[in-house]
Structure formats: C-alpha cells, structure tokens
C-alpha positions as CSV (number, residue, x, y, z in Angstrom):
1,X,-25.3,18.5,-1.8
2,X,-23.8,15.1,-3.3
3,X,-21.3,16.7,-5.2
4,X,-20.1,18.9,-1.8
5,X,-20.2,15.7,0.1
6,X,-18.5,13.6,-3.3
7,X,-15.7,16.5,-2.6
8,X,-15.2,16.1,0.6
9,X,-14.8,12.7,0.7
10,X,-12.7,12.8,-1.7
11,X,-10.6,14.7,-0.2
12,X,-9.8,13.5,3.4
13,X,-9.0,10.3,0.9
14,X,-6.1,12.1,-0.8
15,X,-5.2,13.5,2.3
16,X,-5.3,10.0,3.8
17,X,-3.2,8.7,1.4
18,X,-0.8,11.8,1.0
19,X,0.2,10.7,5.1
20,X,0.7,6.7,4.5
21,X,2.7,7.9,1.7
22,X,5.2,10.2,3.5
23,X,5.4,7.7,6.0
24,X,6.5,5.3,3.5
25,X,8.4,7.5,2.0
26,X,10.4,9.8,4.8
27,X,12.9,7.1,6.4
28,X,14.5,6.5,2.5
29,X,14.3,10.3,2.0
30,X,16.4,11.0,5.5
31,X,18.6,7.8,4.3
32,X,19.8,9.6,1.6
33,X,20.2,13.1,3.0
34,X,22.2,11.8,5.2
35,X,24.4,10.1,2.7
36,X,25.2,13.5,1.9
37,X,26.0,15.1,5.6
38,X,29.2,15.3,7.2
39,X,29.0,13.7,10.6
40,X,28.9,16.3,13.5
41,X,25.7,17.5,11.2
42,X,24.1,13.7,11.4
43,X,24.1,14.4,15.5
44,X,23.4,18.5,15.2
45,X,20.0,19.1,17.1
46,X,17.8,20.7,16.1
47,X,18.7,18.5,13.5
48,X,19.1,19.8,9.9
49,X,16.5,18.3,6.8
50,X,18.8,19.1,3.7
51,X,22.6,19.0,4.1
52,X,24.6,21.9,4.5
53,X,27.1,21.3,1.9
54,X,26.4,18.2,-0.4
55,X,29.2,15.9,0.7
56,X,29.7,13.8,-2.2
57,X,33.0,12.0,-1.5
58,X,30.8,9.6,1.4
59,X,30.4,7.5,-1.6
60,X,33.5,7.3,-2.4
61,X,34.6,6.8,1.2
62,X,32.3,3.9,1.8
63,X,33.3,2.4,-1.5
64,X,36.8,2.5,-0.7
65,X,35.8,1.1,3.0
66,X,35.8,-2.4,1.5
67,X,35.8,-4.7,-1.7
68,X,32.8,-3.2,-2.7
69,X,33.5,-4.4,-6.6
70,X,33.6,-7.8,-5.1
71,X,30.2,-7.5,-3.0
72,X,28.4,-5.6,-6.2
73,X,29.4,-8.5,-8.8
74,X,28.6,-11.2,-5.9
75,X,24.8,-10.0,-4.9
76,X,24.4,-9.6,-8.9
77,X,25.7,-13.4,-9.7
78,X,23.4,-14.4,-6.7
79,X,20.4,-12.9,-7.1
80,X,20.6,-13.7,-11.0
81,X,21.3,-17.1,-10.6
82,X,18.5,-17.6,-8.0
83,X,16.4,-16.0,-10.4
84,X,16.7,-18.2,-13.5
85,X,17.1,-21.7,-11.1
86,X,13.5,-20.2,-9.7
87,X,11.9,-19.6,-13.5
88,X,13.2,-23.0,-14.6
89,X,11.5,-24.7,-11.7
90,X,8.5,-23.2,-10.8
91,X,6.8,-22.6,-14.4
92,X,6.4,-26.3,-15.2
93,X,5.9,-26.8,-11.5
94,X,2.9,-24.0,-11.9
95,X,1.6,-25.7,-15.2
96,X,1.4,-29.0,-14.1
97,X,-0.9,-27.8,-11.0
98,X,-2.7,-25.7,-13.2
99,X,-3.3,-27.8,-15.9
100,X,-2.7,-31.3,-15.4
101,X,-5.1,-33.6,-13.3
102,X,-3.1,-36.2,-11.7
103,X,-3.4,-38.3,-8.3
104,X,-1.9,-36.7,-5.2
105,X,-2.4,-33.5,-6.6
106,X,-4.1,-31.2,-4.1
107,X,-1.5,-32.7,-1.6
108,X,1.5,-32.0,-3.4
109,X,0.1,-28.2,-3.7
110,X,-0.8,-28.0,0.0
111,X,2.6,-29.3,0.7
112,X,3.9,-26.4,-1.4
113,X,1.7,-23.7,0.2
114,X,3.0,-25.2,3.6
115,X,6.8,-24.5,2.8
116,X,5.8,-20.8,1.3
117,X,5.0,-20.6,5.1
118,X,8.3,-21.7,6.9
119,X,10.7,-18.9,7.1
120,X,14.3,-20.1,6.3
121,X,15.8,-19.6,9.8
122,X,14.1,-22.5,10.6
123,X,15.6,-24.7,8.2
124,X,18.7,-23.2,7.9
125,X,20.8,-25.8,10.4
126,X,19.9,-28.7,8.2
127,X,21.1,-26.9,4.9
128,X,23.8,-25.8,6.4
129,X,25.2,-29.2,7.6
130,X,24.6,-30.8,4.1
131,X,26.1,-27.8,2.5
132,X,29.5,-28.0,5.0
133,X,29.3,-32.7,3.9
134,X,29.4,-30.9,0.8
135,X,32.0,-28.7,0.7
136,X,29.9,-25.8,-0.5
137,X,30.5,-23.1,2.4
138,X,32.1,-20.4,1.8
139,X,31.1,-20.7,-1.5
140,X,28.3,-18.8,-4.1
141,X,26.5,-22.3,-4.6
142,X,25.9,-22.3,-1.0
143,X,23.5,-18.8,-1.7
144,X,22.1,-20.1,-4.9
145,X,21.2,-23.7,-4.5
146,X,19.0,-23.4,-1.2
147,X,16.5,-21.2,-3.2
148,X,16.6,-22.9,-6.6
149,X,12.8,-23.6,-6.2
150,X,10.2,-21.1,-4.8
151,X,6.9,-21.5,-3.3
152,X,5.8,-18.9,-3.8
153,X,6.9,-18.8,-7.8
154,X,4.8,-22.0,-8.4
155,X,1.7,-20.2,-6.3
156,X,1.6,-17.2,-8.6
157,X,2.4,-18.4,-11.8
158,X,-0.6,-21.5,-11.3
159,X,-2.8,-18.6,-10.6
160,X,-1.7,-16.6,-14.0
161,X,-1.9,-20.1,-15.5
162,X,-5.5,-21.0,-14.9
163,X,-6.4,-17.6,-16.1
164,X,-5.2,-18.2,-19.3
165,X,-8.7,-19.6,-21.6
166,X,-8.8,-23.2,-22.2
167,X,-9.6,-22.5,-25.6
168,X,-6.1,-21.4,-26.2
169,X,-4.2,-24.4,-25.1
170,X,-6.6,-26.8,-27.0
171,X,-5.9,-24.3,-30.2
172,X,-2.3,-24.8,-29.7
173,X,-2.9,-28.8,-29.5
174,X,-4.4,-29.0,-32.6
175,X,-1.7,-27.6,-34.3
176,X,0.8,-30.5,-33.0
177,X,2.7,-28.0,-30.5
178,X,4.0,-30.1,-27.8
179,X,3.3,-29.3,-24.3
180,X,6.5,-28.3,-23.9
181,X,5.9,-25.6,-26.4
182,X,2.7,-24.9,-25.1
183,X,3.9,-24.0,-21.6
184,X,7.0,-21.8,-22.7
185,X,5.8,-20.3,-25.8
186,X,2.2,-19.7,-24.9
187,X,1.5,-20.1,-21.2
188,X,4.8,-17.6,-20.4
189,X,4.2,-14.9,-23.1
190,X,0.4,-14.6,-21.0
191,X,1.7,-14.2,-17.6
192,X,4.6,-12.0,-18.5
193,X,3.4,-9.7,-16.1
194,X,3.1,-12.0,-13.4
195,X,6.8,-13.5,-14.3
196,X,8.3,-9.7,-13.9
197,X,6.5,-8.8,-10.8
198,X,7.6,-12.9,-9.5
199,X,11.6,-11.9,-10.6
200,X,11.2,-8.2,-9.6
201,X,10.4,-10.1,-5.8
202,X,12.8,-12.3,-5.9
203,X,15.8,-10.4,-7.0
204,X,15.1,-7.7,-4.4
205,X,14.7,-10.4,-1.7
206,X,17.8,-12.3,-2.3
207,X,19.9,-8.4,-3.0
208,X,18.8,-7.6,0.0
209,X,19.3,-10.9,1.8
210,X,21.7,-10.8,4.5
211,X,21.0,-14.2,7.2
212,X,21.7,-16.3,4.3
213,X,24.6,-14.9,2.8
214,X,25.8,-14.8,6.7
215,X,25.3,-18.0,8.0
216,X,27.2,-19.6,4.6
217,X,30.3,-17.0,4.2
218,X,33.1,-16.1,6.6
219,X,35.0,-14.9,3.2
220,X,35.1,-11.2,1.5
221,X,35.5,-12.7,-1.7
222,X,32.2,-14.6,-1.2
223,X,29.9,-12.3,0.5
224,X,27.3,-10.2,-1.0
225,X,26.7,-6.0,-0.6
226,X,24.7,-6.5,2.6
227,X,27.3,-8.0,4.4
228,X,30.3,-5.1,3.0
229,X,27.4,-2.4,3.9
230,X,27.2,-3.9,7.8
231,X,30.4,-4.4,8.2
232,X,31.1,-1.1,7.9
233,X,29.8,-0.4,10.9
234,X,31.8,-2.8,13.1
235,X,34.7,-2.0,11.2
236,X,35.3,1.8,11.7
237,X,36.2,3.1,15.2
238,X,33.7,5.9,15.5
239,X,30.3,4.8,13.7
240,X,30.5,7.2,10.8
241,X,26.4,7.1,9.9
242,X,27.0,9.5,6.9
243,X,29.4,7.0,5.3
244,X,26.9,4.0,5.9
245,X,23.8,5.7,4.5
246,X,26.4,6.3,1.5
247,X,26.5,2.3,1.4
248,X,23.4,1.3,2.3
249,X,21.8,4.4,-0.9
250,X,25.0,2.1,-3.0
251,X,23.1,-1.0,-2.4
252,X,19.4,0.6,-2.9
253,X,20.1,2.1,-6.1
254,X,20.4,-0.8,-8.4
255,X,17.1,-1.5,-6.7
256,X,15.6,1.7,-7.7
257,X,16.8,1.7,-11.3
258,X,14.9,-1.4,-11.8
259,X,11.6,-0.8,-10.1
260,X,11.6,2.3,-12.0
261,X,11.9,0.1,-15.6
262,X,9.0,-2.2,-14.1
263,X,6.7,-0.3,-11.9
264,X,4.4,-0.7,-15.1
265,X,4.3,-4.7,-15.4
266,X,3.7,-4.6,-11.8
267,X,0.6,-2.7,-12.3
268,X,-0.4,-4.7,-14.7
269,X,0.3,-7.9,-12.5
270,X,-2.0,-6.7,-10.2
271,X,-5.1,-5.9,-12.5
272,X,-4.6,-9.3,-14.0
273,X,-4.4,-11.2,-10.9
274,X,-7.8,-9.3,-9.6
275,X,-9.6,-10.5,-12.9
C-alpha cells in the first residue's frame, strides 16, 4: 500500500514537472520553427507546428539585413569586458567582507545589498549625463564602465567565501602566502563553481541587454546584437517574423553553446551554495 501510494505520488510529480517544463520550453521551441517558415505559413491558421519546407536562407536574410558582424563582435567585446571588470572587483570586494573584520562593515555590505536592489533605469539619467561631460556616448566604454562592479558578484562570492574552512586560510598563512595569494590562488580555485555560474549570469545579462546599449548608442558601429535584431523589425516594410526569429535564434545560439559547456558548474554551484 506504501509502495502504490510511493508510485503515485511519484508520478503526478513527473507529470508536474513534465508541464512547467513544456511551458518553459514551448515559446523557444516555436521561436525556432519559425526561423525556419516562410511567411504566409507564420500567419496560416490552423497554424502549422514543423515547417513545411525547412527555409534555411532566413538566416542568411537576417544576417544580410544589417551589420550583423559588427553587432556579434560588439555584444562579445561588451559582455567580456563587463565580465573581467566584474571578477576584478567583486572577488577582493567579497573577501574583504568575508574575511576581514573592520569598522563600518555591515554598513558598507548593506549599502551593497541596497544597490543589488535598484534596477538601472533608475539611475540611468545621472550616468548618462556624466558619460555625455565625458565624451563616452556613442562609444563601447559607455556599455562597459557603468557595470564594472556588481552587487550581486560581491554577494555570491562572500557567501562561497565564508564557506571555505578557516583552517585553510590559516594553513596558507603559515606558509608566508600573502593575502593576495591567498585570495586568488586559494579562495578562487574553491568557489570556481560559484565564479562560472556568477560569469555565466552576467554574460547572458549584458548579451542580452538592450536599454543600456540603447540609451548610450545612436551608432551601428557601436551597438550590440539586440539592437541589429530589433531593428529589424522597424526597418522592413512588411514585418517579416520568419526573418526575425532567424535573428533573434542568431543571438540565442551563442547563448546556448555556452550553457551547454556549463550546465554542470551550475549544478554544482547550487549544491555548494545549499551546504
């Protein structure tokens, strides 16, 4: 009788979760079937789940639709740069609150956990006027500077960092390695999978970003894939859908390839940060 109820529980579970995951799932799946349409079949109704005849030339239509060599290597310097600035600040930021006792220092990380909570629209006229004194619009510093620290960075890697025993750090002490060693080649190494699930975030936030990179840039030469991708839209007479989901599946797959190289340090992330 345990096991038969066991089973059955058991099963509306998968069941459950088979539903939240074709919900999840269904909007990319019709995104990229429709990449591969031709346009009165987009609009046919009853509508049609797998193309007729697998158009492939969309991609190269929506490629050819704008600089799109221009956008690609733009959203890669970008999100790359934002990256490394973000790594370079937050880990000693993170090590000092996780390790250090100093005056002022629960302020200084409620202060932080404050700006984790402000979204940038907020703050975006301010930045933008020092960026125009500046003479940084229209330029790729005006997308990478404004996010060369992250809140949320210093929060997850202080949590990874007071995980880490104190018996390790002191062991590393008493063989003279400074604490700049300490924190890069010891504190890092332990929370690698916190620092790929941290970069896999913030690369696919800032790819994907498209306020910023639209409030800074009037310029094709400096504007990221978002932008090229919705512009396509108020460029063309007719909206050609097929040809967009082309671009918009352009800018997902880089995505895709390198959840697919991660998904397992992400896991791992998780179980380590529920420990």
């Amino acid at each position: 009788m345990y096991s038969l109820r066991l089973y059955v529980f058991k099963t509306i579970e998968w069941l459950f979760l088979l539903v939240v995951a074709l919900l999840f799932v269904f909007p990319f799946l019709w995104m990229a079937l429709t990449a591969f349409k031709t346009l009165p079949e987009v609009f046919r109704f009853p509508p049609t789940f797998l193309p007729e005849s697998w158009q492939f030339e969309n991609f190269a239509i929506a490629w050819k639709s704008g600089p799109f060599l221009t956008y690609l290597v733009n959203s890669l310097l970008v999100a790359l740069s934002i990256l490394a600035l973000q790594l370079f600040t937050a880990v000693p930021a993170a090590y000092a609150f996780a390790r250090y006792k100093f005056k002022g220092r629960n302020v200084l990380f409620g202060l932080t956990l404050v700006a984790l909570m402000i979204p940038p629209q907020v703050i975006f006229l301010p930045i933008y006027v020092f960026m125009s004194e500046w003479n940084l619009v229209n330029t790729l510093w005006s997308l990478i500077l404004p996010y060369g620290a992250s809140a949320f960075g210093i929060f997850l890697l202080r949590q990874a960092f007071m995980q880490v025993p104190d018996e390790v750090i002191e062991a590393a002490r008493l063989d003279n390695a400074s604490e700049w060693k300490i924190m890069w080649k010891v504190m890092v190494p332990m929370a690698k999978p916190v620092l790929v699930t941290f970069g896999l975030f913030s690369f696919i936030y800032h790819w994907n970003d498209y306020f910023w990179p639209l409030i800074m840039t009037n310029n094709e030469q400096v504007r990221t894939l978002p932008i090229g991708v919705a512009m396509m839209k108020s460029t063309e007479g007719d909206t050609l859908w097929h040809v967009i989901m082309a671009g918009n599946m352009i800018l997902v797959v880089p995505i895709l390839i390198i959840f697919f190289f991660a998904q397992r340090h992400i896991i791992n992330a998780f179980v380590y940060q529920s420990k």
